[in-house]
C-alpha positions as CSV (number, residue, x, y, z in Angstrom):
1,X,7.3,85.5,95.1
2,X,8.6,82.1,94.6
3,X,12.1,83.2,94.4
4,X,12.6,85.5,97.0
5,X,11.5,82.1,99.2
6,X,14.4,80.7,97.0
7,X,16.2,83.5,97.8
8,X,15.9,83.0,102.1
9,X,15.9,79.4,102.4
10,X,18.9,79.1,100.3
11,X,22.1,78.0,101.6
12,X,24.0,80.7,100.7
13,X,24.5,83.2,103.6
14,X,23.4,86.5,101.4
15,X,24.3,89.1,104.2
16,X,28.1,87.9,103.4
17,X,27.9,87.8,99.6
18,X,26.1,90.8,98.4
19,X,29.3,92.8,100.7
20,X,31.7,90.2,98.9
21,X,30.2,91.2,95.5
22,X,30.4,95.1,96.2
23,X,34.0,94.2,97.6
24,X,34.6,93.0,94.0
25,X,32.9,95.7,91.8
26,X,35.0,98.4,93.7
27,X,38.2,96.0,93.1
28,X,37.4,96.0,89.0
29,X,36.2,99.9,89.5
30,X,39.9,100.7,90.8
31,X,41.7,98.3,88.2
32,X,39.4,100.2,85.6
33,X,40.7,103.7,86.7
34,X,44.2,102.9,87.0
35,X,44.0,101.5,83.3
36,X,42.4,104.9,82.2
37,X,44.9,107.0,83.9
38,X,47.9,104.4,82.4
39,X,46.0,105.0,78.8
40,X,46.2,108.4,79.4
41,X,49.5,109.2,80.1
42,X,50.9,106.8,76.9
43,X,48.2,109.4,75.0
44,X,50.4,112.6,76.3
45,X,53.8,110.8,75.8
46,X,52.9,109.4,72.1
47,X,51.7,113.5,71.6
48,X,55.2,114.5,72.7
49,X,57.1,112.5,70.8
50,X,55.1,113.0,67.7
51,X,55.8,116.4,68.3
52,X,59.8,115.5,68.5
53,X,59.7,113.1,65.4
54,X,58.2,116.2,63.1
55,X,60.7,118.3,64.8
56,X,63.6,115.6,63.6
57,X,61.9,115.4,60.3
58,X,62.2,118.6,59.7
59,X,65.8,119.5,60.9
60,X,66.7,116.4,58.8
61,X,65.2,117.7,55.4
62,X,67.0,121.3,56.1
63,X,70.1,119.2,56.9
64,X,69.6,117.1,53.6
65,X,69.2,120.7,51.9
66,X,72.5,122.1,53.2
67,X,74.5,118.8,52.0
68,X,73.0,118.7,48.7
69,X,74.0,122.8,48.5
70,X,77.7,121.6,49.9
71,X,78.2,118.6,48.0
72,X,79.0,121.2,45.1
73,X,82.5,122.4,44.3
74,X,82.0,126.0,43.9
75,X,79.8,125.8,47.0
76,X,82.8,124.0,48.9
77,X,85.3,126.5,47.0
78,X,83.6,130.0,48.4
79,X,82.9,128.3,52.2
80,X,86.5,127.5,52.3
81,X,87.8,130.9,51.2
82,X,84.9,132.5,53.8
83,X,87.4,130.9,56.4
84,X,90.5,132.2,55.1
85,X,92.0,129.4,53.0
86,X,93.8,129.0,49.9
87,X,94.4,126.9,47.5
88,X,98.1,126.0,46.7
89,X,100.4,128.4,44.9
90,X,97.3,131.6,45.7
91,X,98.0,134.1,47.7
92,X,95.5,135.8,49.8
93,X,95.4,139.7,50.2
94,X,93.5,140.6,53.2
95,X,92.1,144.2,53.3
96,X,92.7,145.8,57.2
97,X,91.7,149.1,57.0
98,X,89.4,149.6,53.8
């Protein structure tokens, strides 16, 4: 009882803050979302690029793969003669109509 006699012959002109404090709550309520939806959006990019690193991973191990298979002479040797060269002093028969 004592305090809401306080409460009226305060100085304060209540009518104006309680408005003022409502004013403010909406204000943090709106800074709050926008965060939220910020947060969210970093959470679907991060997701995509995962997605893109484990794609990159992988084409780099199969790429690791093929250079360790190339790196190899007689691997180098057959991939050169599948595209039609020689070395020097071979000659290459080519077969037109088996």
């Amino acid at each position: 009882m004592q305090f809401l006699e306080r409460l009226r012959s305060s100085r304060y002109p209540w009518k104006l803050v309680i408005p003022l404090l409502l004013l403010i709550l909406l204000l943090f309520g709106w800074i709050l979302g926008e965060n939220n939806r910020r947060l969210q959006s970093l959470k679907e990019e991060e997701a995509a690029l995962r997605l893109e690193l484990t794609a990159s991973q992988s084409e780099e191990q199969s790429l690791k793969v093929k250079l360790a298979n190339v790196s190899s002479t007689g691997s180098m040797d057959s991939e050169a003669r599948a595209m039609s060269f020689v070395k020097p002093g071979e000659i290459c028969f080519e077969i037109v109509n088996p």
